[in-house]
VOMIKE-673719 format. One record per residue (C-alpha): residue in three letters; x, y, z. Coordinates in steps of 0.1 Angstrom, whole numbers, plus 5000, padded with zeros to 4 digits. Each point is the difference from the previous one (the first is absolute). Example, Ala and Ser with C-alpha at 12.3 -4.5 7.8 and 13.67 -1.06 7.14 Angstrom:
REM residues 2
<'ALA'; <5123; 4955; 5078>>,
<'SER'; <5014; 5034; 4993>>,
REM end
This chain:
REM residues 319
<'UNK'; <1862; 1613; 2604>>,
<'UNK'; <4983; 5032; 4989>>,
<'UNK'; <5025; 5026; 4988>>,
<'UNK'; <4995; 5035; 4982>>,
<'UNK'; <5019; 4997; 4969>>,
<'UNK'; <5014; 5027; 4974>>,
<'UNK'; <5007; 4977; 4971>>,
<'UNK'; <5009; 5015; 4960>>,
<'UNK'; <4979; 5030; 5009>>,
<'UNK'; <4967; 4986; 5019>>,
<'UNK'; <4996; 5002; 5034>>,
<'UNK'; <4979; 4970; 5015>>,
<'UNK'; <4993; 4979; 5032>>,
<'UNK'; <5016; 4966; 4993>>,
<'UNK'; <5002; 4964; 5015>>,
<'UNK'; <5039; 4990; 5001>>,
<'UNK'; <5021; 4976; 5018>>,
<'UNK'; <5013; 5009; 5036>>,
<'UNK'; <5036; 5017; 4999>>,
<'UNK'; <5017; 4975; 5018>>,
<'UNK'; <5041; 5012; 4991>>,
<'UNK'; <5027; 4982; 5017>>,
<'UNK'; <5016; 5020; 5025>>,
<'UNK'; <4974; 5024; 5008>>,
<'UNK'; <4968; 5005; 5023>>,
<'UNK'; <4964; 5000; 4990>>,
<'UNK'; <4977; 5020; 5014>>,
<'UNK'; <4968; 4998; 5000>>,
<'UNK'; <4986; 5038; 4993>>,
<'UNK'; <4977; 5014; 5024>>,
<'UNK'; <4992; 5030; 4985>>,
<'UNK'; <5022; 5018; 4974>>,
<'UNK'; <4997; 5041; 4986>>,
<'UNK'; <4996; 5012; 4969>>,
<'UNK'; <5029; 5025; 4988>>,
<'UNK'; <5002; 5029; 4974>>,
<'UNK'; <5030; 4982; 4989>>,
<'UNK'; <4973; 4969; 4991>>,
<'UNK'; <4975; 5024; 4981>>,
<'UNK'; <5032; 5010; 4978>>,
<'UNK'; <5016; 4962; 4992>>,
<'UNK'; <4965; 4997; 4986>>,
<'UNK'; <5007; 5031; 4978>>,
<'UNK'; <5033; 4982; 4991>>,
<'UNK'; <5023; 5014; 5021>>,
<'UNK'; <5032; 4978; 5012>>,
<'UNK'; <4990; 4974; 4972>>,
<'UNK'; <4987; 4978; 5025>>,
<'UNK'; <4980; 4964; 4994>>,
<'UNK'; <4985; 4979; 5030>>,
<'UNK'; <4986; 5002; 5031>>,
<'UNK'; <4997; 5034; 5013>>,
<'UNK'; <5000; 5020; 5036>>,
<'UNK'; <5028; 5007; 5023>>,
<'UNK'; <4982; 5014; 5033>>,
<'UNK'; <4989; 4974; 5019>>,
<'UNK'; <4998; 4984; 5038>>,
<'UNK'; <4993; 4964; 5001>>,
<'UNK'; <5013; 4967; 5023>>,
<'UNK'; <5023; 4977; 4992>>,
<'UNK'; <4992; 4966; 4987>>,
<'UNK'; <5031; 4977; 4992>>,
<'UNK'; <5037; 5009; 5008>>,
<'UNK'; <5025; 4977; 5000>>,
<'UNK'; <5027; 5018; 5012>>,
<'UNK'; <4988; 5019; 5025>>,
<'UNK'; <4972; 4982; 5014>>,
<'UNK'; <4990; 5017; 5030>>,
<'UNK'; <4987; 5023; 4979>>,
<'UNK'; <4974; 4982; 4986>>,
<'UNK'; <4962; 5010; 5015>>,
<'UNK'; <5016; 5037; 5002>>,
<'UNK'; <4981; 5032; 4989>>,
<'UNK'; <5031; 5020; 4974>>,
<'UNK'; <5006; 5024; 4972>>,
<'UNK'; <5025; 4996; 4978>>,
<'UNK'; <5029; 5020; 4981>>,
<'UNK'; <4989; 5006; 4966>>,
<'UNK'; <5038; 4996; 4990>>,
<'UNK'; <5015; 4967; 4995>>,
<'UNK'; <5036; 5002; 4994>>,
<'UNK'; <5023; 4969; 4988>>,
<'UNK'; <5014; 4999; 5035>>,
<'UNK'; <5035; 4997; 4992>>,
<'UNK'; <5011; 5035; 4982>>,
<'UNK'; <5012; 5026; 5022>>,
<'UNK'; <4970; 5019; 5005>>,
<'UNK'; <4982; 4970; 5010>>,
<'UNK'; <5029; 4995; 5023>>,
<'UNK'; <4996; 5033; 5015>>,
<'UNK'; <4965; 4988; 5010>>,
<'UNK'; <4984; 5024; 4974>>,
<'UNK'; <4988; 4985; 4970>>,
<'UNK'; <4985; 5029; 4983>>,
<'UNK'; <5019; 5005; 4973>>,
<'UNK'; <5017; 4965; 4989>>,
<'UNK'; <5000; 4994; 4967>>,
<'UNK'; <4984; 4968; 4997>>,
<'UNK'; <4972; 5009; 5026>>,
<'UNK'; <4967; 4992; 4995>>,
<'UNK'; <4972; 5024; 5009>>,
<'UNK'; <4967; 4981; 5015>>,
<'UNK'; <4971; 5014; 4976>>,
<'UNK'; <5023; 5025; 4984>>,
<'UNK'; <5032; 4979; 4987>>,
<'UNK'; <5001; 4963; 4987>>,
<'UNK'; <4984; 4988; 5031>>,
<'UNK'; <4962; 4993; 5006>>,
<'UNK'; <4982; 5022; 5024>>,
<'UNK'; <4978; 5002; 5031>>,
<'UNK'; <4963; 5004; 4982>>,
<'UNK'; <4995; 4965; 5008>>,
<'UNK'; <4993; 4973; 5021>>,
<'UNK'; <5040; 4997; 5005>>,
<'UNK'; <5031; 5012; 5001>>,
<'UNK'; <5035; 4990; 4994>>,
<'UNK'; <5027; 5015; 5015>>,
<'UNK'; <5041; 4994; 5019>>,
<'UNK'; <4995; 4997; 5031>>,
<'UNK'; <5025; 5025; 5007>>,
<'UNK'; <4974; 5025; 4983>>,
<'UNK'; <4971; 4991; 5026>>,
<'UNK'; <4995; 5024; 5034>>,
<'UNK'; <4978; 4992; 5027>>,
<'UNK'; <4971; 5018; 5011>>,
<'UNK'; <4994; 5010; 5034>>,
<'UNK'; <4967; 4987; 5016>>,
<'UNK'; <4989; 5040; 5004>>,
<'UNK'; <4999; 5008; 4965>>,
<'UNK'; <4972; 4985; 4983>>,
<'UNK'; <4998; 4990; 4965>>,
<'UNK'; <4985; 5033; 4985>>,
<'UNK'; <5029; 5016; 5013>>,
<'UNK'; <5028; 4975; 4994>>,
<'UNK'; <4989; 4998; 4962>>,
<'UNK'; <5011; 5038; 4999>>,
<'UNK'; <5037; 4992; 5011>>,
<'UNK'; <5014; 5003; 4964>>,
<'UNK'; <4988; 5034; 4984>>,
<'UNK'; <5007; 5007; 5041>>,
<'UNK'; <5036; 4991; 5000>>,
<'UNK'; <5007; 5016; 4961>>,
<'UNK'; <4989; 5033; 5013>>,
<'UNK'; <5024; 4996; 5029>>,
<'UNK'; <5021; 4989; 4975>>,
<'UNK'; <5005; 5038; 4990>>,
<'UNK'; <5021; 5011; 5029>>,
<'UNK'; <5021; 4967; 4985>>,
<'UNK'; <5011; 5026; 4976>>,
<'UNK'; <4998; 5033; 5009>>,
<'UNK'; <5012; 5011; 5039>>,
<'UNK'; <4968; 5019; 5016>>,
<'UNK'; <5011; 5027; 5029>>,
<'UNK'; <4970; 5004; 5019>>,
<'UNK'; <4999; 5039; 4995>>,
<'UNK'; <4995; 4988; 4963>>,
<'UNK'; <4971; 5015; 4981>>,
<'UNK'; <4983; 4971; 4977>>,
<'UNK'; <4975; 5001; 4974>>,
<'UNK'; <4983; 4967; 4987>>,
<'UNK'; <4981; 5004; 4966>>,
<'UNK'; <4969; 4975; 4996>>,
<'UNK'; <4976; 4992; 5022>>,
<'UNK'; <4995; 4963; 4991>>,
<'UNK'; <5012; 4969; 5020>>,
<'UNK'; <5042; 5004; 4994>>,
<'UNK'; <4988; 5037; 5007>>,
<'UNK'; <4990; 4994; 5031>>,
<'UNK'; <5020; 4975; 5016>>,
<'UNK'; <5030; 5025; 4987>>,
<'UNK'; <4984; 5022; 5020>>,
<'UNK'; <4996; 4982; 5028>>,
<'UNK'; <5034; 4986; 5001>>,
<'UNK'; <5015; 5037; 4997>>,
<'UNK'; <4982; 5008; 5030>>,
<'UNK'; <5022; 4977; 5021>>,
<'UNK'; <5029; 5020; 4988>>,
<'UNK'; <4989; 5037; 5001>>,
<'UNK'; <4967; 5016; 5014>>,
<'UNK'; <5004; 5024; 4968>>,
<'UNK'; <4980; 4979; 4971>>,
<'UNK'; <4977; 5012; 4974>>,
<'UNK'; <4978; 4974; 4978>>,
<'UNK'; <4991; 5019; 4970>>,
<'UNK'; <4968; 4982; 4984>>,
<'UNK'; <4968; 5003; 4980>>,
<'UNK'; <4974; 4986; 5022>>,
<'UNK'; <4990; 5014; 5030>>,
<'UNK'; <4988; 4965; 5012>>,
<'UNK'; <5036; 4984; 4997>>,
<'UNK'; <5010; 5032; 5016>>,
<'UNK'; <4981; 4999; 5034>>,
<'UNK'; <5016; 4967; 5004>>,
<'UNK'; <5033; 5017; 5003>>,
<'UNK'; <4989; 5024; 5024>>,
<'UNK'; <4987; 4977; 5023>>,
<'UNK'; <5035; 4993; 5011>>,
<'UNK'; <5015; 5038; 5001>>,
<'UNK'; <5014; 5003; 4960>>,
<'UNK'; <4994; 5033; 4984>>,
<'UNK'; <4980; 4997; 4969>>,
<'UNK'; <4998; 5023; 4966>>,
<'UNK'; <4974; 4997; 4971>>,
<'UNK'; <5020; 4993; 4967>>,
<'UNK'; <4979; 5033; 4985>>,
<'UNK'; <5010; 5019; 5030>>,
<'UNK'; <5037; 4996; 4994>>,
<'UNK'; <5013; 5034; 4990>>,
<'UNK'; <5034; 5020; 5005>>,
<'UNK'; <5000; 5000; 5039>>,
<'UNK'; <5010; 4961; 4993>>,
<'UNK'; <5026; 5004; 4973>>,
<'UNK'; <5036; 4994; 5010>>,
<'UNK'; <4991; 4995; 5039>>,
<'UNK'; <5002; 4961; 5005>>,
<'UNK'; <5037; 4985; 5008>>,
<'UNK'; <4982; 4970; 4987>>,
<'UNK'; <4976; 4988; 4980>>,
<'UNK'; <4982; 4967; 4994>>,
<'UNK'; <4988; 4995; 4968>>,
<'UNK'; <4968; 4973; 5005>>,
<'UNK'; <4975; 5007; 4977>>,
<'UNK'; <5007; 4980; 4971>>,
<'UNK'; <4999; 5024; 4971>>,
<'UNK'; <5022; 5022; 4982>>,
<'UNK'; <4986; 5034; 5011>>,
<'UNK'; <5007; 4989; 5039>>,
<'UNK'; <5039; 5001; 4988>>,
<'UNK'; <4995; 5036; 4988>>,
<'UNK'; <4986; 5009; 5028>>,
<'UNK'; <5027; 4984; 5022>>,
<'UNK'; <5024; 5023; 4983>>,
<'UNK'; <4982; 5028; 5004>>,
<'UNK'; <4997; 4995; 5041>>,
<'UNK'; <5033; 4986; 5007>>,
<'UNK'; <5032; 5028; 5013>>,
<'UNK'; <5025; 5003; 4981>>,
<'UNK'; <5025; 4974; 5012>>,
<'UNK'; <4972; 4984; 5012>>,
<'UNK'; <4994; 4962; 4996>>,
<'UNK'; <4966; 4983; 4976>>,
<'UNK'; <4992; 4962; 5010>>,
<'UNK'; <4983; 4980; 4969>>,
<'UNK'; <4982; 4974; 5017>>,
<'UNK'; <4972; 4996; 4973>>,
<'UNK'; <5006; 4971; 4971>>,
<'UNK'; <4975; 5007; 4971>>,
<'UNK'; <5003; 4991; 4965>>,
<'UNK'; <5010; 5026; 4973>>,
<'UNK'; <5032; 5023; 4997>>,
<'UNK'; <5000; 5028; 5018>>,
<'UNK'; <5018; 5039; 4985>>,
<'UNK'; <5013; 5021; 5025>>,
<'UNK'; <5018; 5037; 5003>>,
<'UNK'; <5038; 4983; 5000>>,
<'UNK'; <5009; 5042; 5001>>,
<'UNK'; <4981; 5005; 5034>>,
<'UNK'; <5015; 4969; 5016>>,
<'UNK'; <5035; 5015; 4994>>,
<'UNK'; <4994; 5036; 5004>>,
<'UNK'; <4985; 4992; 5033>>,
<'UNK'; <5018; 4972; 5007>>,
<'UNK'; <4976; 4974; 5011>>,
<'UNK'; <5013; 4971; 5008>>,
<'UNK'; <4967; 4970; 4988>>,
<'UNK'; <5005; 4968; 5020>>,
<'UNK'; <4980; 4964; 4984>>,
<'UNK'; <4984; 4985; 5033>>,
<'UNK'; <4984; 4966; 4996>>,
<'UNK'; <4994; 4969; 5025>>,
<'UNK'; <5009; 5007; 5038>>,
<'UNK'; <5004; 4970; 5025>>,
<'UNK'; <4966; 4986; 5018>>,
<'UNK'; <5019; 4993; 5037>>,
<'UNK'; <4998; 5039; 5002>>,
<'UNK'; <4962; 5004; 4989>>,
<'UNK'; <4990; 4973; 5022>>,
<'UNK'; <5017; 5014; 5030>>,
<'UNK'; <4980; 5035; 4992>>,
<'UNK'; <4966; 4983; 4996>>,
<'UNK'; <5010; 4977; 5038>>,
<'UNK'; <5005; 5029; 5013>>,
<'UNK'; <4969; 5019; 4988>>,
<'UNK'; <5021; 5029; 4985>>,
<'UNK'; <4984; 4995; 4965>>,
<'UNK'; <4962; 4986; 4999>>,
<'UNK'; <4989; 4995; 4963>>,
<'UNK'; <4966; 4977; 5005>>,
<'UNK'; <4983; 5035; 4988>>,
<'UNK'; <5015; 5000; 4968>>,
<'UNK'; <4978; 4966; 4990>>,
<'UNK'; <4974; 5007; 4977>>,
<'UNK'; <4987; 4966; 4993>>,
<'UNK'; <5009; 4965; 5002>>,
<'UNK'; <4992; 4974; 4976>>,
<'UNK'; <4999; 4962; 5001>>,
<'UNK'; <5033; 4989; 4975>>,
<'UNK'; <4971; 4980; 4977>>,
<'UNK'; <4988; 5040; 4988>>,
<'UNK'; <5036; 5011; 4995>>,
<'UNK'; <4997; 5011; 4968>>,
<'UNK'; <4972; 5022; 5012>>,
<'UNK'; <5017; 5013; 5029>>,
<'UNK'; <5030; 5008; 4977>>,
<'UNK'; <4977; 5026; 4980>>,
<'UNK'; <4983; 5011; 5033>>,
<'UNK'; <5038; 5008; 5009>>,
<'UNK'; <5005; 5019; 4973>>,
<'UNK'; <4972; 5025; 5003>>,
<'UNK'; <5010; 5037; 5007>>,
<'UNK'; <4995; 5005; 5035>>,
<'UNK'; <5004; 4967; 5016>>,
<'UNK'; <5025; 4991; 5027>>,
<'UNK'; <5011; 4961; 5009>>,
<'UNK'; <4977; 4970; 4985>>,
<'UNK'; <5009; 4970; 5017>>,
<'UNK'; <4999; 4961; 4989>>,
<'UNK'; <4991; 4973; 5021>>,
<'UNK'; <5001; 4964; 4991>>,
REM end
């Protein structure tokens, strides 16, 4: 099969055997979506070496121990956990110790003709939501992921800072908890797409003093070191800053304004897909406008430098 490969350094479209692991499902991958998290393992972040992708709707091909699901369309949990620890126990893999990550952690990803995962990892998708939806389920589910972490009173007043995809979807997913949200971007383009379903929106260069210490929480989504100042300059004392963004470098920080004002900084990573499917069933969350372009999985190393252009929203891969 065709798979996009990050191998010592090079990123390349590769001809590989089918994953075919004992055990597990394989899907065959109907379309799958290029991440941020993807443009940084290719800047060495995570130390990663294989197949790479985790967002990703396909139908099943072969599985063994479940086999009426076999001709279904699913996504898949990115985590796979040993299954027998006590977080795997709990039903909630996440953090296990020996987990494997697909595209991310000792496990090949979804930028390929298949996929391997446990069964147990796999969710159906309901007829209504269509693939260019479905394949939006995990960057969906990690921004609901958020209130995983951090308790939202709908009288809350939130801020999310960057205006890219995790931007967005953060966005959108904090609108289901309060009608107060406030995406805090650079491009008036990405923008408009917020305000199209009723969230407030504020030019990064417009941010001045009426925003400082106002937000009870606030979403740091941009993916750079200067959206974390600004977090800390919007958030209230005793207020609450979400990192969602994972970028490569080591960040400084005020350590003196965290504890004079008490701010209590919360790590919020993968979220659980059953939730974002039931928003996009349900029409609460509708992201086929934040596709950009959609390439066939045979130019993947061209879409992966398309996705990495300043500006541009969700490139797709199709097999």
């Amino acid at each position: 099969m065709k798979a996009l490969r990050f191998i010592d350094g090079e990123l390349s479209l590769a001809e590989i055997e089918v994953p075919r692991i004992a055990g597990e499902a394989l899907v065959r991958v109907s379309l799958s979506g290029i991440c941020n998290t993807d443009l940084e393992i290719v800047r060495g972040y995570a130390g990663f070496s294989g197949t790479i992708g985790h967002e990703f709707i396909g139908v099943v091909e072969e599985c063994s121990d479940e086999p009426s699901l076999v001709g279904k369309r699913v996504v898949g949990e990115i985590n796979a956990g040993c299954g027998v620890c006590e977080k795997c126990a709990g039903g909630d893999p996440r953090h296990c110790e020996k987990r494997t990550v697909v595209g991310i952690v000792a496990r090949d990803g979804a930028h390929a003709e298949f996929v391997s995962l446990p069964t147990r990892n796999l969710i159906a998708v309901p007829d209504n939501v269509p693939d260019e939806k479905a394949v939006f389920a995990e960057p969906l589910a990690a921004a609901i992921g958020i209130s995983e972490r951090v308790d939202i009173d709908p009288k809350d007043k939130v801020a999310v800072i960057g205006d890219g995809k995790l931007g967005l979807f953060c966005a959108f997913a904090m609108k289901q908890f309060t009608d107060d949200v406030t995406l805090i971007g650079k491009h008036q383009s990405k923008l408009a797409i917020a305000e199209k379903r009723g969230i407030r929106t504020v030019l990064l260069s417009s941010v001045d003093s009426e925003y400082y210490q106002t937000f009870d929480i606030v979403v740091e989504a941009s993916g750079s070191e200067s959206g974390f100042a600004t977090a800390i300059e919007m958030v209230r004392p005793r207020g609450t800053i979400v990192l969602k963004s994972t970028f490569h470098g080591t960040p400084t920080w005020p350590a003196s304004r965290i504890v004079v004002d008490e701010i209590s900084i919360v790590g919020s990573r993968c979220g659980r897909l059953a939730s974002a499917i039931e928003l996009l069933e349900n029409g609460a969350v509708d992201p086929s406008d934040m596709i950009d372009r959609e390439f066939p999985l045979a130019d993947a190393v061209e879409a992966m430098a398309a996705a990495a252009t300043k500006g541009t929203l969700k490139i797709l891969l199709r097999p």
